[in-house]
C-alpha positions in Angstrom: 27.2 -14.6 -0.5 25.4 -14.7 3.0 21.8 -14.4 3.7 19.4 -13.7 6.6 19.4 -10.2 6.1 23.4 -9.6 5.4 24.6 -8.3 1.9 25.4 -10.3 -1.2 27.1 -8.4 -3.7 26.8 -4.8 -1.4 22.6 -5.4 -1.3 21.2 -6.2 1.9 18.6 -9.7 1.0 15.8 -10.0 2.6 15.5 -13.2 5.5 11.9 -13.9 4.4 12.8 -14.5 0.8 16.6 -14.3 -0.3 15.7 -13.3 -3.8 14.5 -10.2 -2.6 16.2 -7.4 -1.6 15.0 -5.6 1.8 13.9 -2.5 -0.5 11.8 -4.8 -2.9 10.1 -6.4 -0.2 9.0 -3.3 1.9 7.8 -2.1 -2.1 5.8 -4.9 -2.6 4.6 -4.6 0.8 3.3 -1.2 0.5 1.9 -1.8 -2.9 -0.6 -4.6 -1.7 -0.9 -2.3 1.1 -2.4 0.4 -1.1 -4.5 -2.3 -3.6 -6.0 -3.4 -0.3 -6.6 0.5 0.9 -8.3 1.6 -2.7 -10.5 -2.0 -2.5 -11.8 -1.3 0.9 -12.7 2.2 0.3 -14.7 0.9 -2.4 -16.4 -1.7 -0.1 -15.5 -4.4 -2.2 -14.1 -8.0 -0.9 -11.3 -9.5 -2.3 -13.2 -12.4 -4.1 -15.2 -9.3 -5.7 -12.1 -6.9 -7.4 -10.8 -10.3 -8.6 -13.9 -11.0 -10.4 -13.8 -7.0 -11.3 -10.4 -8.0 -12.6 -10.1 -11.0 -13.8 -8.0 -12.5 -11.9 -8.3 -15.3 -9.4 -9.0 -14.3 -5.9 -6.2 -16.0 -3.8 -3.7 -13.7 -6.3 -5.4 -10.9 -4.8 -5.2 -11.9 -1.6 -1.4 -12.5 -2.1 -0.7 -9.1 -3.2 -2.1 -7.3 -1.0 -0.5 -9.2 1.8 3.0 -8.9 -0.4 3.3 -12.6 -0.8 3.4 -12.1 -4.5 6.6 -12.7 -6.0 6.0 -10.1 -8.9 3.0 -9.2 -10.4 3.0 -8.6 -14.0 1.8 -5.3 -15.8 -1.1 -7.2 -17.4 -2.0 -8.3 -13.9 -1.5 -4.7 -12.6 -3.4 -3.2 -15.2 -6.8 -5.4 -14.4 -6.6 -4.8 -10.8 -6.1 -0.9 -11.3 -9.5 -1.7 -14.2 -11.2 -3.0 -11.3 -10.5 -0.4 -9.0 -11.7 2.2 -11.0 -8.2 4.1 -10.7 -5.5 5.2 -13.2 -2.6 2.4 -12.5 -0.1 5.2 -11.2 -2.3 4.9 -8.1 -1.3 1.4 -7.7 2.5 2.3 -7.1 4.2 3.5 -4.2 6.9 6.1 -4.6 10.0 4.4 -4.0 11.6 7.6 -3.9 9.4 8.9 -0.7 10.5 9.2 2.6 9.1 6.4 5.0 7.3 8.6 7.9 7.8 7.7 11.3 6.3 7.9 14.8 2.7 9.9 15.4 3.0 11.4 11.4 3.1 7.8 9.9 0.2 6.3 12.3 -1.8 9.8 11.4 -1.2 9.0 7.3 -1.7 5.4 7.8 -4.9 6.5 9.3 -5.7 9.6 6.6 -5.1 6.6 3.8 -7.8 4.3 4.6 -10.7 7.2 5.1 -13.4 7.2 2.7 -13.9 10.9 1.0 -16.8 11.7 3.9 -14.4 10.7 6.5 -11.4 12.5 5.4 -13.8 15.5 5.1 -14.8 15.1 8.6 -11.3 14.8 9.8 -10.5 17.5 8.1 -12.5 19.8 10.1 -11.9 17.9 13.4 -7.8 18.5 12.8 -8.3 22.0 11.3 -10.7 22.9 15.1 -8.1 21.3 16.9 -5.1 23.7 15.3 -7.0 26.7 15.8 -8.0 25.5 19.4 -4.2 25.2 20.3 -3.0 28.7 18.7 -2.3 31.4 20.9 -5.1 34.6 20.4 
């Protein structure tokens, strides 16, 4: 068994925490990253959705940031309560190509818009395509 990124047992481990695989970490990483996307577009601070919830604010702050070992359903379940959203919102698809270059920055961007925003940007990228198209 070696660490620091090699493979124990065929699955690469992660360096920042060798109980995690590579693949668990960017999961757990992109699910705080969408807790901390559906909290923001509903203006609320982190000390806020864990009151929401029920759940202490510094376990907020660790899952969004994917510092969180492994949140439990019951844990999952209050922060999706909070939020207002069905708890299938919570999850990333681990199944979904990562995008790269110019597409991933544009759907980073396109996922933190509020509804008015992506409206507006919308319009602005639809303007833009029929700008650029040959008459």
């Amino acid at each position: 068994m070696m660490l620091d990124g090699l493979t124990t047992r065929g699955v690469l481990v992660s360096a920042k925490d060798p109980t995690r695989t590579e693949g668990e970490e960017r999961y757990m990483a992109e699910l705080g990253r969408r807790i901390r996307i559906l909290r923001e577009r509903r203006d609320l601070t982190q000390q806020h959705l864990a009151r929401l919830a029920g759940i202490a604010p510094d376990m907020v702050s660790r899952i969004e940031n994917g510092h969180y070992r492994s949140p439990g359903l019951r844990t999952l379940l209050r922060i999706a309560d909070g939020l207002d959203v069905p708890l299938c919102e919570l999850f990333p698809d681990p199944n979904a190509d990562e995008p790269s270059g110019a597409r991933g920055r544009l759907l980073a961007l396109i996922d933190a818009l509020s509804p008015d925003e992506l409206q507006l940007a919308t319009q602005l990228i639809s303007t833009v395509i029929d700008h650029n198209r040959p008459r």
